[in-house]
C-alpha positions as CSV (number, residue, x, y, z in Angstrom):
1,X,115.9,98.3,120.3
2,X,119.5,98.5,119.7
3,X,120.3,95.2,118.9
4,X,118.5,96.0,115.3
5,X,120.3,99.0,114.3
6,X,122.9,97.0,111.9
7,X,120.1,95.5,109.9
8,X,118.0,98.4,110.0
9,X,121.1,100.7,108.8
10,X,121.1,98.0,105.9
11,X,117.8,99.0,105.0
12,X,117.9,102.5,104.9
13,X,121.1,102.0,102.5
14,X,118.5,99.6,100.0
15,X,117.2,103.3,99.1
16,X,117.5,102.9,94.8
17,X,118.9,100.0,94.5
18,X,116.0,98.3,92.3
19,X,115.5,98.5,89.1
20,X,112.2,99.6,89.8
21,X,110.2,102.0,91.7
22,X,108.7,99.7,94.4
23,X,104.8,99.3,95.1
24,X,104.5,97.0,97.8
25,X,106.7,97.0,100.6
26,X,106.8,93.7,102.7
27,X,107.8,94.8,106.7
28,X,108.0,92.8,109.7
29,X,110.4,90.1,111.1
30,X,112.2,86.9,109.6
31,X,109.4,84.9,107.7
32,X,109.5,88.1,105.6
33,X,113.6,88.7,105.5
34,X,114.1,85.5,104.5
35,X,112.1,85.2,101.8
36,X,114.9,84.8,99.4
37,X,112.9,84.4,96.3
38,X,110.5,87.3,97.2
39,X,111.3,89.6,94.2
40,X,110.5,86.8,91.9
41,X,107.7,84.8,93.8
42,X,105.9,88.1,94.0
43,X,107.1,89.8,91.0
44,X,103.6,91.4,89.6
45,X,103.8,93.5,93.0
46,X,106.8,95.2,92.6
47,X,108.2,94.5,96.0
48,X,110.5,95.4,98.3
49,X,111.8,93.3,101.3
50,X,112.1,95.2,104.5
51,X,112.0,92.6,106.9
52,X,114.4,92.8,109.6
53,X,116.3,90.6,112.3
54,X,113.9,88.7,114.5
55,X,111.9,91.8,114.5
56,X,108.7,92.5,116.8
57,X,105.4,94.2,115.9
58,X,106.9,96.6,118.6
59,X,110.0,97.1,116.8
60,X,107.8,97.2,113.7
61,X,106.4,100.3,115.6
62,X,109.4,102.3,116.8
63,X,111.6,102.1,113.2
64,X,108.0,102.9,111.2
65,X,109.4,106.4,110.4
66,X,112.9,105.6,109.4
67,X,112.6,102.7,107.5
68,X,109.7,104.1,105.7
69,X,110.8,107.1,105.0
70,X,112.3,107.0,101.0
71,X,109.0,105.1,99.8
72,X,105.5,105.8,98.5
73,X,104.4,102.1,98.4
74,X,101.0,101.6,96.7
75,X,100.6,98.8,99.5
76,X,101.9,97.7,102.8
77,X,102.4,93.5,103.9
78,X,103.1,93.7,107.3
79,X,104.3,90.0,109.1
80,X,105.0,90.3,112.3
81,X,103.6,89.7,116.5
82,X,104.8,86.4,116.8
83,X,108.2,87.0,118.3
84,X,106.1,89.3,120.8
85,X,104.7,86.2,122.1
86,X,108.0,84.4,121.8
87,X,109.0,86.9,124.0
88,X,106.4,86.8,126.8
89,X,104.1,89.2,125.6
90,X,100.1,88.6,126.1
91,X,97.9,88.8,122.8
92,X,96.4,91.9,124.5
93,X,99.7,93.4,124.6
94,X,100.7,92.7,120.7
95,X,96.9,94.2,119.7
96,X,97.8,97.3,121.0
97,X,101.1,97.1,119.7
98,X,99.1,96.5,116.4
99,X,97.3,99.3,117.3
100,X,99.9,101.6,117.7
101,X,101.2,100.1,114.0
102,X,98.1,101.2,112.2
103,X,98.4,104.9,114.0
104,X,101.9,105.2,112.0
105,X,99.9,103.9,108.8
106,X,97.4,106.5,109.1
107,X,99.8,109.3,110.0
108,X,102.7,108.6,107.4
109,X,100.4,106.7,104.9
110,X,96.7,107.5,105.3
111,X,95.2,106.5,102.0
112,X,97.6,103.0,101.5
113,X,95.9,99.8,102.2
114,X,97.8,97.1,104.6
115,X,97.3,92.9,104.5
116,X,98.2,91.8,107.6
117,X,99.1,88.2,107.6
118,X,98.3,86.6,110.4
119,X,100.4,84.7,112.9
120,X,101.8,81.3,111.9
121,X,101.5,77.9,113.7
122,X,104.7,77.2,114.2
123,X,106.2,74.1,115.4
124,X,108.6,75.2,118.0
125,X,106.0,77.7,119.5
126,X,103.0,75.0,119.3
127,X,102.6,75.6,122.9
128,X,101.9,79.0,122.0
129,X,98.6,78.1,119.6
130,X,96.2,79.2,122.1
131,X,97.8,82.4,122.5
132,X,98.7,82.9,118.4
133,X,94.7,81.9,117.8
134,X,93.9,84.8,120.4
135,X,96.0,87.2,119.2
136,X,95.1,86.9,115.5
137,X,91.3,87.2,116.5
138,X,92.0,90.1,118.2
139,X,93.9,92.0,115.1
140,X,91.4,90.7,112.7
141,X,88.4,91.9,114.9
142,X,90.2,95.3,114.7
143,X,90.8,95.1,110.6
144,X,87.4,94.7,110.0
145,X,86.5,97.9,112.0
146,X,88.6,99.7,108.7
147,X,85.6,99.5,106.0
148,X,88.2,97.5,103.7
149,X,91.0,99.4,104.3
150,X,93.2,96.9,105.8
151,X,93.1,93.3,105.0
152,X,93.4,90.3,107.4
153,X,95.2,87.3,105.7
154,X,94.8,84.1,107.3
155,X,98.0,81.5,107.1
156,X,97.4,79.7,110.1
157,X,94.7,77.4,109.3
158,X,96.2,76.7,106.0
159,X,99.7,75.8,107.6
160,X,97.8,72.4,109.6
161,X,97.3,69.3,108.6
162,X,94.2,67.4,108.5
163,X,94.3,66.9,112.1
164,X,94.8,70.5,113.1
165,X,99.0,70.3,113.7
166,X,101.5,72.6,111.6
167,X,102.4,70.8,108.1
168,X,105.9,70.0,109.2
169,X,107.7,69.9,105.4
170,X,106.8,73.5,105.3
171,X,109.2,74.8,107.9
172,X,112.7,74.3,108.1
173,X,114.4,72.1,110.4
174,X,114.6,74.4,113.2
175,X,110.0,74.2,113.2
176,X,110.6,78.3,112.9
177,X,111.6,79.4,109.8
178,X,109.3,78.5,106.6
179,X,110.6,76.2,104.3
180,X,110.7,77.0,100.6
181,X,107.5,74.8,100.2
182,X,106.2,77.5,103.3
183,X,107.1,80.2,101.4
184,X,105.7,78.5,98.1
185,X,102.3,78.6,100.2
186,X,102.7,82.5,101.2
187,X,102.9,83.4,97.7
188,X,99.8,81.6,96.4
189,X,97.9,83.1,99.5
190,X,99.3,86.8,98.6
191,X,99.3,86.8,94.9
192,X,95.3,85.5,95.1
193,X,95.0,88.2,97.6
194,X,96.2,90.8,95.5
195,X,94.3,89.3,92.4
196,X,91.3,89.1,94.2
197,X,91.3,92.7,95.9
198,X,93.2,94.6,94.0
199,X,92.8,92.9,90.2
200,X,96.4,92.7,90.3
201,X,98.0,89.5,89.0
Protein backbone atom coordinates (compact mmCIF):
# COMPACT_ATOMS: atom_id res chain seq x y z
CA UNK A 1 0.00 0.00 0.00
CA UNK A 2 2.85 2.22 -0.17
CA UNK A 3 2.65 3.48 -3.45
CA UNK A 4 -0.48 5.71 -2.03
CA UNK A 5 1.06 7.34 0.79
CA UNK A 6 1.84 10.78 -1.30
CA UNK A 7 -1.74 11.18 -2.21
CA UNK A 8 -3.10 10.01 0.87
CA UNK A 9 -0.67 12.53 2.91
CA UNK A 10 -2.34 15.15 0.50
CA UNK A 11 -5.57 14.26 1.95
CA UNK A 12 -4.93 14.31 5.41
CA UNK A 13 -3.38 18.02 4.76
CA UNK A 14 -7.20 19.00 2.99
CA UNK A 15 -8.27 19.06 6.88
CA UNK A 16 -10.06 22.95 6.88
CA UNK A 17 -9.41 23.97 3.80
CA UNK A 18 -13.24 24.55 2.69
CA UNK A 19 -15.13 27.11 3.26
CA UNK A 20 -17.50 24.90 4.70
CA UNK A 21 -17.98 22.11 7.09
CA UNK A 22 -18.43 19.15 4.69
CA UNK A 23 -21.43 16.62 4.76
CA UNK A 24 -20.79 14.15 2.18
CA UNK A 25 -17.55 12.78 1.75
CA UNK A 26 -16.92 11.16 -1.78
CA UNK A 27 -14.02 8.08 -1.22
CA UNK A 28 -12.76 5.61 -3.50
CA UNK A 29 -10.33 5.66 -6.52
CA UNK A 30 -9.97 7.91 -9.75
CA UNK A 31 -13.61 8.22 -11.23
CA UNK A 32 -14.06 10.07 -7.93
CA UNK A 33 -10.46 12.09 -7.79
CA UNK A 34 -11.02 13.34 -10.87
CA UNK A 35 -14.08 14.72 -10.70
CA UNK A 36 -12.86 18.18 -11.21
CA UNK A 37 -16.11 19.96 -11.03
CA UNK A 38 -17.29 17.93 -7.98
CA UNK A 39 -17.73 20.89 -5.57
CA UNK A 40 -19.95 22.55 -8.03
CA UNK A 41 -21.73 19.54 -9.82
CA UNK A 42 -22.72 18.43 -6.34
CA UNK A 43 -22.86 21.60 -4.54
CA UNK A 44 -26.31 21.04 -2.45
CA UNK A 45 -24.18 18.20 -0.72
CA UNK A 46 -21.46 19.89 0.69
CA UNK A 47 -18.78 17.62 -0.51
CA UNK A 48 -15.62 16.70 -0.11
CA UNK A 49 -13.34 14.73 -2.65
CA UNK A 50 -11.29 12.06 -1.05
CA UNK A 51 -10.64 10.00 -3.89
CA UNK A 52 -7.19 8.78 -4.26
CA UNK A 53 -4.60 7.37 -6.90
CA UNK A 54 -5.93 4.35 -8.70
CA UNK A 55 -7.22 3.29 -5.34
CA UNK A 56 -8.73 -0.25 -4.59
CA UNK A 57 -11.75 -1.13 -2.39
CA UNK A 58 -8.82 -2.81 -0.44
CA UNK A 59 -6.93 0.27 -0.12
CA UNK A 60 -10.35 1.91 0.50
CA UNK A 61 -10.23 -0.52 3.60
CA UNK A 62 -6.69 -0.18 5.05
CA UNK A 63 -6.55 4.02 4.98
CA UNK A 64 -10.51 4.06 6.32
CA UNK A 65 -9.20 5.30 9.73
CA UNK A 66 -6.68 7.85 8.67
CA UNK A 67 -8.30 9.47 6.04
CA UNK A 68 -11.47 9.62 7.84
CA UNK A 69 -10.38 10.63 10.81
CA UNK A 70 -10.98 14.92 10.91
CA UNK A 71 -14.70 14.43 9.55
CA UNK A 72 -18.24 13.83 10.72
CA UNK A 73 -19.82 13.49 7.26
CA UNK A 74 -23.61 13.34 7.28
CA UNK A 75 -23.05 10.79 4.29
CA UNK A 76 -20.51 8.53 2.71
CA UNK A 77 -20.23 7.90 -1.58
CA UNK A 78 -17.99 5.32 -1.82
CA UNK A 79 -16.58 4.45 -5.72
CA UNK A 80 -14.45 1.91 -5.84
CA UNK A 81 -13.73 -2.34 -6.74
CA UNK A 82 -13.04 -1.94 -10.15
CA UNK A 83 -9.23 -1.67 -10.04
CA UNK A 84 -9.57 -4.88 -7.83
CA UNK A 85 -10.61 -6.66 -10.78
CA UNK A 86 -8.22 -4.73 -12.93
CA UNK A 87 -5.89 -6.20 -10.82
CA UNK A 88 -6.80 -9.94 -10.87
CA UNK A 89 -9.11 -10.05 -8.15
CA UNK A 90 -12.34 -12.48 -8.26
CA UNK A 91 -15.78 -10.65 -7.54
CA UNK A 92 -15.87 -12.93 -4.46
CA UNK A 93 -12.76 -11.49 -3.33
CA UNK A 94 -13.79 -7.53 -3.81
CA UNK A 95 -17.39 -8.55 -1.77
CA UNK A 96 -15.54 -9.36 1.02
CA UNK A 97 -13.30 -6.56 0.58
CA UNK A 98 -16.66 -4.67 0.56
CA UNK A 99 -17.44 -6.41 3.45
CA UNK A 100 -14.67 -5.55 5.36
CA UNK A 101 -15.46 -1.66 4.12
CA UNK A 102 -18.83 -1.63 5.76
CA UNK A 103 -17.25 -3.14 9.15
CA UNK A 104 -15.01 0.27 9.27
CA UNK A 105 -18.50 2.20 8.50
CA UNK A 106 -20.14 0.61 11.31
CA UNK A 107 -17.21 0.92 13.76
CA UNK A 108 -16.10 4.59 12.93
CA UNK A 109 -19.52 5.79 11.58
CA UNK A 110 -22.39 3.57 12.77
CA UNK A 111 -25.48 5.73 12.26
CA UNK A 112 -24.17 7.46 8.58
CA UNK A 113 -25.69 6.11 5.57
CA UNK A 114 -23.36 4.99 2.45
CA UNK A 115 -24.44 4.92 -1.63
CA UNK A 116 -22.38 2.73 -3.18
CA UNK A 117 -22.07 3.30 -6.82
CA UNK A 118 -21.67 0.50 -8.53
CA UNK A 119 -18.99 -0.63 -10.88
CA UNK A 120 -18.80 1.02 -14.36
CA UNK A 121 -18.62 -0.60 -17.83
CA UNK A 122 -15.70 0.57 -18.96
CA UNK A 123 -14.32 0.24 -22.26
CA UNK A 124 -10.86 -0.84 -21.74
CA UNK A 125 -11.96 -3.48 -19.08
CA UNK A 126 -15.12 -4.72 -21.41
CA UNK A 127 -13.62 -8.08 -21.12
CA UNK A 128 -14.18 -7.74 -17.65
CA UNK A 129 -18.28 -7.22 -17.92
CA UNK A 130 -19.09 -10.55 -16.74
CA UNK A 131 -17.02 -10.24 -13.80
CA UNK A 132 -18.04 -6.25 -13.05
CA UNK A 133 -21.96 -7.56 -13.47
CA UNK A 134 -21.08 -10.33 -10.75
CA UNK A 135 -19.44 -8.35 -8.53
CA UNK A 136 -22.02 -5.52 -8.42
CA UNK A 137 -24.82 -8.27 -7.76
CA UNK A 138 -22.93 -9.50 -5.16
CA UNK A 139 -22.48 -5.90 -3.13
CA UNK A 140 -25.98 -5.00 -3.94
CA UNK A 141 -27.40 -8.46 -2.64
CA UNK A 142 -25.43 -7.50 0.57
CA UNK A 143 -26.83 -3.59 0.70
CA UNK A 144 -30.15 -4.66 0.71
CA UNK A 145 -29.47 -6.96 3.83
CA UNK A 146 -28.93 -3.12 5.66
CA UNK A 147 -32.89 -2.19 6.08
CA UNK A 148 -32.08 1.10 4.01
CA UNK A 149 -29.10 1.93 5.55
CA UNK A 150 -26.85 1.74 2.62
CA UNK A 151 -27.76 2.48 -0.83
CA UNK A 152 -26.84 0.60 -4.00
CA UNK A 153 -26.55 3.09 -7.02
CA UNK A 154 -26.55 1.55 -10.34
CA UNK A 155 -24.27 3.39 -13.25
CA UNK A 156 -23.68 0.52 -15.21
CA UNK A 157 -26.70 -0.05 -17.14
CA UNK A 158 -27.05 3.64 -17.65
CA UNK A 159 -23.45 3.91 -19.09
CA UNK A 160 -24.61 1.33 -22.44
CA UNK A 161 -25.93 2.02 -25.39
CA UNK A 162 -28.99 0.70 -26.93
CA UNK A 163 -27.22 -2.42 -27.76
CA UNK A 164 -25.88 -3.14 -24.35
CA UNK A 165 -21.89 -1.59 -25.02
CA UNK A 166 -20.43 1.36 -22.91
CA UNK A 167 -21.58 4.93 -24.41
CA UNK A 168 -18.10 5.73 -25.70
CA UNK A 169 -18.38 9.88 -25.63
CA UNK A 170 -18.70 9.37 -22.00
CA UNK A 171 -15.18 8.24 -21.26
CA UNK A 172 -12.08 9.81 -22.21
CA UNK A 173 -9.92 8.68 -24.78
CA UNK A 174 -8.01 6.26 -22.82
CA UNK A 175 -12.05 4.00 -22.40
CA UNK A 176 -11.13 4.48 -18.45
CA UNK A 177 -11.51 7.62 -17.11
CA UNK A 178 -15.16 9.40 -17.46
CA UNK A 179 -15.49 12.04 -19.71
CA UNK A 180 -17.04 15.27 -18.57
CA UNK A 181 -20.31 14.14 -20.29
CA UNK A 182 -19.60 10.76 -17.81
CA UNK A 183 -19.29 12.84 -15.07
CA UNK A 184 -22.34 15.00 -16.22
CA UNK A 185 -24.28 11.60 -15.95
CA UNK A 186 -22.92 10.77 -12.27
CA UNK A 187 -24.23 13.92 -11.07
CA UNK A 188 -27.81 13.55 -12.37
CA UNK A 189 -27.78 9.87 -10.95
CA UNK A 190 -26.42 11.23 -7.38
CA UNK A 191 -28.20 14.53 -7.00
CA UNK A 192 -31.73 12.41 -7.83
CA UNK A 193 -30.47 10.04 -5.41
CA UNK A 194 -29.98 12.39 -2.72
CA UNK A 195 -33.37 14.20 -3.74
CA UNK A 196 -35.12 11.17 -3.70
CA UNK A 197 -33.77 9.55 -0.35
CA UNK A 198 -32.78 12.11 1.50
CA UNK A 199 -35.13 15.26 0.29
CA UNK A 200 -32.00 16.94 -0.40
CA UNK A 201 -31.70 19.01 -3.58
Amino acid sequence: MIWYENDVKKLEALKGSLPYTPETILYGSSSIRLWEDMYEDLKPLHPINLGFGGSTLAACVWFFDRIMEPYTPHHIVCYAGENDLGDGRTAEEVYLFFCQFQACLQKRFPDVPLTYISIKPSITRWNLEKQVRYTNQLIKTEIEKSNGKYHYLDVFDRMLDASGLPVKDLFEADGLHLSRKGYLLWKEVLLNHFATIFNIS
